[in-house]
N, C-alpha and C positions, 0 to 999 in steps of 0.2 A: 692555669691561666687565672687572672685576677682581672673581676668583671667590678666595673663600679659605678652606679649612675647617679647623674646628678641632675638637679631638678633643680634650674640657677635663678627663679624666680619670678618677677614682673614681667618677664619676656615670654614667659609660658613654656619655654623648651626646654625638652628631655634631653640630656647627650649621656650614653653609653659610655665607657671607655674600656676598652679590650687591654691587656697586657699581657702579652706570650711572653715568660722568657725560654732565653735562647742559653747561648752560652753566660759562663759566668758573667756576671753584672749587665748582661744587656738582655732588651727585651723589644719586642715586635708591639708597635701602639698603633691601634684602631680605633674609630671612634661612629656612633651611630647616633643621626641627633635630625634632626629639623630645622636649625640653627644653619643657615644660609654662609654664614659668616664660619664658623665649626667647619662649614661642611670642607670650606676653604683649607683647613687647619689638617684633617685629617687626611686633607688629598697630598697636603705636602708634605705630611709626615709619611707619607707613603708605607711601604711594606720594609724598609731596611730598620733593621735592629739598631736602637738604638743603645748607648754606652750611656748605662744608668748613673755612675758612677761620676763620667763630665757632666750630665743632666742635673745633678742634686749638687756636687759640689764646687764646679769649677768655674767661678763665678763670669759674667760675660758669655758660657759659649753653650746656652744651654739650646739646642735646637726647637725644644718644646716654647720657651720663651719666644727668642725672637720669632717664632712661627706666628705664635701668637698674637703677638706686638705687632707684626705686620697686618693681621686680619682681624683682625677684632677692633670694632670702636669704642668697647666699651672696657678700660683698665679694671673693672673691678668685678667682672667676670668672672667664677667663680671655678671656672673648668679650668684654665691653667694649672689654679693648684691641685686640679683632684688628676690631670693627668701627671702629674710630677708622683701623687701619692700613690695611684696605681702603678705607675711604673717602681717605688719603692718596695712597693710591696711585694710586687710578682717577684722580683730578684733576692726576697728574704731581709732587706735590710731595716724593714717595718713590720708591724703586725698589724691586721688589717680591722683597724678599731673605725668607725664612723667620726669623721669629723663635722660638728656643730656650729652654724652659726643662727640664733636668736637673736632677734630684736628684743628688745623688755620693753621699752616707752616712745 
């Protein structure tokens, strides 16, 4: 399983992201957060394994997206991409290096 949290800034909230995988290229996404709007996210992404594979490449149908986009007001929310990179990773098609973002000025 591939655990990976993220800490999305000005908003104060923590979200977890769980990543089971399952059979080849898919993987079971959970998420743990205080984020009211998240919480929404993780309840729809329910317990079915999702197909990592349409999630990363097949542009339009990614379920992680449009979940998202539905419940989140804020585009530049930072957990979309880190569940897309959890979900990469659990299924081997990444290595799980921390991804950065700094402000400089």
């Amino acid at each position: 399983m591939t655990v990976l949290e993220v800490f999305a800034g000005v908003c104060g909230f923590k979200t977890v992201i769980k990543a089971d995988p399952k059979e080849k290229y898919s993987a079971v996404c959970t998420l743990e957060t205080g984020c009211p709007n998240l919480k929404k996210v993780g309840e729809a992404l329910g317990h079915e394994p999702l197909d990592v594979m349409t999630e990363l490449f097949a542009k339009g149908q990614s379920k992680v997206i449009t979940t998202c986009t539905a419940n989140l007001p804020h585009v530049s929310c930072p957990v979309p991409a880190a569940i897309l990179k959890a979900l990469e990773v659990s299924v081997g098609l990444a290595l799980p290096a921390d991804p950065v973002l700094s402000f400089k000025e």
